[in-house]
Phi, psi and omega in degrees: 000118165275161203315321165315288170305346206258312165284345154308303184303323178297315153319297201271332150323313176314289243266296170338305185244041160278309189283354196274011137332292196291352176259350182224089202256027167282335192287308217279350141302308162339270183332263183350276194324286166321330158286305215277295218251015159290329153321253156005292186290315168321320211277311172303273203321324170326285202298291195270357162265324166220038142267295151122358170291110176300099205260114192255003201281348189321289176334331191247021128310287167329256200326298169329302144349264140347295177324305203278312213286311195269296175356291174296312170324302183255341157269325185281304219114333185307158162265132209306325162303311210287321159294319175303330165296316180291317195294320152290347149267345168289302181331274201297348197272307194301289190299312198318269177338314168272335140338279183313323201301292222267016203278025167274351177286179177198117188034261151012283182289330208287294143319022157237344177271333197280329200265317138006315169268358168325281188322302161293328172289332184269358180289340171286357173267330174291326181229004166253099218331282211343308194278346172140327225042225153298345174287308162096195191238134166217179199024089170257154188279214181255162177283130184213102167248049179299157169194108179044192201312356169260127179279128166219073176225186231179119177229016167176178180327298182305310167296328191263355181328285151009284180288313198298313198272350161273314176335306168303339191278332195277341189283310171310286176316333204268329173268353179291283208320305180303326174290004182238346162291138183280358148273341161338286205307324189284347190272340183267334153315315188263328135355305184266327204204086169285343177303278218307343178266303159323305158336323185251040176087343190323140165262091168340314203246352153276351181290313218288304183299318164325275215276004152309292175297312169297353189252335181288333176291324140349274209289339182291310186284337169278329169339276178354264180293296169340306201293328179266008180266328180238019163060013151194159183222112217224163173291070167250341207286338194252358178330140152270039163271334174287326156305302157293355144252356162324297171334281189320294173307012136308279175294327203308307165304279167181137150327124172081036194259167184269315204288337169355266195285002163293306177307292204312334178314297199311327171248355144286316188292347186277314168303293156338312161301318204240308181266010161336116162264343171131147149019265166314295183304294171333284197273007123315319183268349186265311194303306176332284194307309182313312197287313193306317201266004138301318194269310170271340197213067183290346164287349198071177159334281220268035136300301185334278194322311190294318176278000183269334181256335189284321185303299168305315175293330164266012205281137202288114174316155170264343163285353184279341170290337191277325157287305194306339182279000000 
């Protein structure tokens, strides 16, 4: 397929699932979610793809997110530009600091600290008035991004729709370009070979720390709007259930994929939606599904798939034994 067809076909796929809510408007909770926390697993994907570092920290970029969002909304008063600023400098003030803390780490370790600080923002959402305690932040207000006589604002599901799917579009664009880019290339570079990236002038631990801080701006702009899809922001936020699925939608297709973590969102929350087994089972099956695709299909889905097709195309017709004879 050339590159042209290959963009049409992306095209007329978009425009295929904005619209198909309105032709199903049971969807249009689903869509909205599925947009909101692919985005997020964007931020992971970043990190753990092209980095190659398991990053557990996500959760509490999304949650600052969130966090700054509902704060401001409802004590300030603020308005959804205002909040989107804020909800992205909490976001890089956070990855900054913990950056600096891990940029000497490494896989394991590095990844036993990030979640260590998991482990610390939620005891800090759970017991500190300011932020709400347990009780969380609630009647955060409606989402309003008017600018002078254009209305742009979302008083439900339907309405945020929009928003969730250009966010996702700008979120799509913004990691292809970077992955077409030359801190792309150095951050896959200090990734594959960190001497050999030094070696070649890299400054290693700004890349690391650079491309840390850019995947928190991800997950931190989705915090950002969750907090207006559910009018409210509570430590539920630090759960590991939003960490095993950033994960999961990562790997489960396959890593460094552009569409990767959109599908897996897309088949967890969809198995969630529509394919419910209750809670416990759910999240048996999300846990399931992460180990499976670590342990069995470290290429993901569409390795599986891709060497399953390679197998059959090349497997030798039997009739030809019957010419060769």
């Amino acid at each position: 397929m050339t590159g042209a067809l290959r963009l049409a076909a992306l095209l007329v796929s978009a425009v295929v699932v904005f619209l198909l809510p309105a032709q199903v408007p049971a969807l249009y909770g689903a869509f909205t979610v599925i947009a909101i926390l692919a985005v997020a697993a964007y931020g992971l994907d970043i990190v753990l793809s092209d980095l190659g570092e398991v990053s557990l920290a996500h959760t509490v970029f999304f949650a600052a997110g969130a966090y700054a969002t509902g704060l401001l909304a409802t004590r300030a008063g603020a308005g959804s530009w205002a909040t989107l600023g804020a909800a992205l400098l909490a976001g890089v003030a956070i990855a900054l600091l913990l950056g600096l803390i891990t940029l000497r780490l490494r896989e394991f370790v590095f990844s036993l600290v990030t979640y260590a600080a998991t482990v610390v923002a939620a005891a800090l959402a759970h017991n500190w008035n300011f932020l709400g305690g347990s009780d969380g932040v609630s009647g955060i207000p409606t989402f309003d991004l008017s600018i002078g006589p254009l209305a742009l604002t979302a008083r439900n599901d339907a309405e945020l729709w929009p928003f969730a799917f250009a966010l996702l579009l700008v979120t799509l664009y913004a990691v292809r370009q970077f992955r077409r880019s030359r801190p792309g290339a150095m951050a896959m570079m200090v990734h594959l070979n960190p001497r050999l990236a030094t070696m070649s002038g890299i400054d290693v631990r700004r890349v690391r720390l650079g491309i840390f801080v850019l995947s928190a701006l991800f997950s931190a702009a989705a915090g950002w709007l969750y907090a207006y899809q559910r009018a409210y922001v509570g430590p539920d936020l630090f759960e590991t259930y939003f960490l095993v699925l950033m994960l999961t939608a990562v790997v489960i297709i396959g890593k460094r994929l552009l569409l990767g973590p959109l599908l897996g969102t897309a088949l967890i929350i969809g198995q969630e939606r529509f394919l419910s087994f209750g809670g416990d089972v759910n999240a048996v099956i999300l846990g399931g599904a992460l180990i499976v695709a670590l342990a069995f299909l470290p290429g993901g889905l569409a390795s599986a798939f891709t060497g399953l097709a390679a197998r059959v195309s090349t497997k030798k017709d039997p009739r030809e034994d019957v010419v060769d004879a």
